[in-house]
N, C-alpha and C positions, 0 to 999 in steps of 0.2 A: 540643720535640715528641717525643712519646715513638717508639719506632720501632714499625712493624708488618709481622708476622713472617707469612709467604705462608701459606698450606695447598693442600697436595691429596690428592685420593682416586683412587687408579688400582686395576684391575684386573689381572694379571697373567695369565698364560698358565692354562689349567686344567690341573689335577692331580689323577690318583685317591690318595688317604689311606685304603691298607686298615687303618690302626690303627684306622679308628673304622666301626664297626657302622652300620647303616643306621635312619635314627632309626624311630623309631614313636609312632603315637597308640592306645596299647593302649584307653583312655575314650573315645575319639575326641570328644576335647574340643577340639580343632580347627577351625577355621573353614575354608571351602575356600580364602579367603585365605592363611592362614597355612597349611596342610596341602601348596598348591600350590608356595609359596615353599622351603619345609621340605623338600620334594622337591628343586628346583630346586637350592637352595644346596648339597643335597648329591650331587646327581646330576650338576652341575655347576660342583664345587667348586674353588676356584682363590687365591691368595693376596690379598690385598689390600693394597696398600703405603699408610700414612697418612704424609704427607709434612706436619710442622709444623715452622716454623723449620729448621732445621738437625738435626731428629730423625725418625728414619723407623721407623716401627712395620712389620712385618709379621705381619699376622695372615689367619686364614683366614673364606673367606665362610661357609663351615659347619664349626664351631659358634659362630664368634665374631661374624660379622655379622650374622647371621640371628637371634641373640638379642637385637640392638639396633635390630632393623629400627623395633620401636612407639616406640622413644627417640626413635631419626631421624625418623618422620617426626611429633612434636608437637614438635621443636628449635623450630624457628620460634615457636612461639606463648612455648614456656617465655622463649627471648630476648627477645620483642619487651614481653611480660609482668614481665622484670627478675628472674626467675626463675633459678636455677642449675639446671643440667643435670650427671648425672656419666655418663661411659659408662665401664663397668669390661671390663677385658675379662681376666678370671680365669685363663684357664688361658695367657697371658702373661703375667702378675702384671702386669697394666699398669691405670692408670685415668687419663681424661682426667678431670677436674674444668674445668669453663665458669663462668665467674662474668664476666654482663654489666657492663659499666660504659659505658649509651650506645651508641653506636656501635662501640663497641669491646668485643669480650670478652676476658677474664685467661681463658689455659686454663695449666694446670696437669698437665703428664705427672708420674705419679709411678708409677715402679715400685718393686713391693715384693717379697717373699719373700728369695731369697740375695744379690740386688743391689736395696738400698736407695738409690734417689737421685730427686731432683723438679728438674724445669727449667720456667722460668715464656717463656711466649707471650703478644703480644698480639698478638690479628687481629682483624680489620676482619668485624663483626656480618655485615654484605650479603656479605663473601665467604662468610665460613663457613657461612651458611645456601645460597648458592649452592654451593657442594662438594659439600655433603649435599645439595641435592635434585638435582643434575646424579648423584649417586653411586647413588641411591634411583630415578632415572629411568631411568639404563641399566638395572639389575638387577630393574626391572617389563618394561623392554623386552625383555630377554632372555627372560623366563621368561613372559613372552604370547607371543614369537617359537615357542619350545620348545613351548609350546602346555602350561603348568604350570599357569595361570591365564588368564582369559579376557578379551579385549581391553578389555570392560566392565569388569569388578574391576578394571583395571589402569589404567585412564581414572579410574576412582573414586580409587583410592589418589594417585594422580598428582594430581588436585585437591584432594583433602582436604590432602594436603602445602602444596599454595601457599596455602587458603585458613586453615590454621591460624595 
């Protein structure tokens, strides 16, 4: 029996990051979904620890998770679909690669740039889609608390995740 390796997604204490500029939708080609979230992530920005196997990513909620927010929430269907998923996350030279196999998916940490190396994971389909929507549920409930997005959009996003 092959072994399967835990996950999780925590949030970490908030943090201001005056390195980075306050984004903008100069076109405002934004949706108020994503414009309220974009706010949010960065107005209440905080690290985010990705705990796989025995490896732990720290990245941040803006600009790193908030660019993966539309990944996360169609994960479930691309899985359920036999579908590979990659989530890159660039400015850690980091990229998760997901490749289903049934009930179980192969993810794949592979960082690149000055330190080249890949460690291979396997975890259990139901959990990892639970991670990410339990991940994706706080972070709509935060930012309808904060009042970024409006408890409706947030009921909406909320379901379209479990119905995908």
């Amino acid at each position: 029996m092959t072994r399967v390796d835990s996950i999780s997604i925590r949030l970490k204490d908030p943090i201001r990051r005056p390195d980075l500029d306050p984004p903008e939708d100069p076109v405002e080609g934004l949706s108020t979904l994503e414009s309220g979230l974009l706010r949010f992530c960065f107005d209440h920005n905080r690290q985010v620890s990705i705990t796989i196997g025995d490896e732990e990513l720290d990245v941040w909620l803006y600009p790193d998770m908030y660019s993966l927010i539309p990944d996360l929430t169609t994960m479930r269907s691309h899985l359920v679909l036999a579908k590979d998923v990659e989530l890159g996350f660039p400015e850690r030279a980091v990229n998760l690669d997901l490749v289903p196999l049934g009930d179980r998916v192969s993810c794949a940490v592979r960082h690149f740039g000055q330190a080249i190396s890949e460690k291979e994971f396997v975890l259990d389909t139901a959990r990892l889609i639970e991670a990410v929507e339990d991940f994706l549920i706080k972070i709509i409930g935060l930012a309808v608390e904060a009042r970024y997005i409006s408890p409706e959009l947030g009921h909406a996003v909320i379901a379209s995740c479990r119905e995908s």
